[in-house]
C-alpha positions as CSV (number, residue, x, y, z in Angstrom):
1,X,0.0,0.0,0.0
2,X,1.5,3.3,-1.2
3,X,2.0,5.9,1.4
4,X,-0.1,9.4,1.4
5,X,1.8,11.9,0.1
6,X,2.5,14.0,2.9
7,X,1.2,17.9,2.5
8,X,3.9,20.6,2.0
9,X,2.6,23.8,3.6
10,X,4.5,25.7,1.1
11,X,2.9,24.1,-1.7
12,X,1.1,27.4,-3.7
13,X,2.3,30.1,-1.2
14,X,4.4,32.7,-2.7
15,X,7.2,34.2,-1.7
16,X,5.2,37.5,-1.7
17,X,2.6,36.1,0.4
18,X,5.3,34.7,2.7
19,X,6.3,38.5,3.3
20,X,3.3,40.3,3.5
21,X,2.1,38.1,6.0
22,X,5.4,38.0,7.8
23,X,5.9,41.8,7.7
24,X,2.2,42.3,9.0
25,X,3.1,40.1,12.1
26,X,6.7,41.5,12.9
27,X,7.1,44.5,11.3
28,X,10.5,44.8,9.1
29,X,12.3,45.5,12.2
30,X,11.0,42.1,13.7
31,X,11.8,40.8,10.4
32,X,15.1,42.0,10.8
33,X,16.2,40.7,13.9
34,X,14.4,36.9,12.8
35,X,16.6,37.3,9.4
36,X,19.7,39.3,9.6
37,X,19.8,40.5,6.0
38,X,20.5,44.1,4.6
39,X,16.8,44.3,3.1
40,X,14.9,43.6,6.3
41,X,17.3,46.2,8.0
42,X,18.3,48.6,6.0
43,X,15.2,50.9,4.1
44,X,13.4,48.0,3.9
45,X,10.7,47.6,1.1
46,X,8.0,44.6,-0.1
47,X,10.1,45.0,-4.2
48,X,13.5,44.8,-2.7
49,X,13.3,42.2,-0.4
50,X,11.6,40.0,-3.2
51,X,14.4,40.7,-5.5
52,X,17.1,39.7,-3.3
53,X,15.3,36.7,-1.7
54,X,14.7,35.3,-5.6
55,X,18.4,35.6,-5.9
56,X,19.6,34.5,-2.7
57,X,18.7,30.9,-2.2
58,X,20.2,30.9,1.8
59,X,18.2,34.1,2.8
60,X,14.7,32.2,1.1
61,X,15.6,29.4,3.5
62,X,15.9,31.4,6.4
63,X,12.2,33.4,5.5
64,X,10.7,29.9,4.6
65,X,12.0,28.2,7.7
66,X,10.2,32.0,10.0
67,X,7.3,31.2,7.9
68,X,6.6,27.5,8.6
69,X,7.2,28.5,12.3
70,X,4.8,31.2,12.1
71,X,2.7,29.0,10.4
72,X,3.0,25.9,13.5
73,X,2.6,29.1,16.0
74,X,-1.3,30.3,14.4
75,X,-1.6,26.2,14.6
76,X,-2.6,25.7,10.6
């Protein structure tokens, strides 16, 4: 009998939607001291942060990995 497949709770969240929601629960400076990168910190913006996230595969980690826990936190 073949296994489930199990449910990835990134599966069809966006990176975008990742940050909105993240920045609407900490704030950039929250943001900032979760993820210590230059775009949280540093005159942070939503177009910014997006282009260096899509570029920086370790940083995407890190905001998927504040995500899921935010996620485990609001229990979905």
């Amino acid at each position: 009998m073949p296994t489930p497949p199990r449910r990835d709770p990134l599966h069809g969240v966006t990176l975008e939607r990742m940050l909105v929601e993240l920045e609407a629960h900490f704030g950039w400076d929250g943001l900032g001291e979760h993820v210590r990168i230059r775009c949280f910190t540093h005159d942070p913006s939503l177009g910014s942060s997006l282009k260096f996230l899509r570029r920086t595969p370790w940083a995407r980690a890190k905001v998927e990995e504040l995500y899921l826990a935010l996620l485990r936190e609001r229990g979905s």
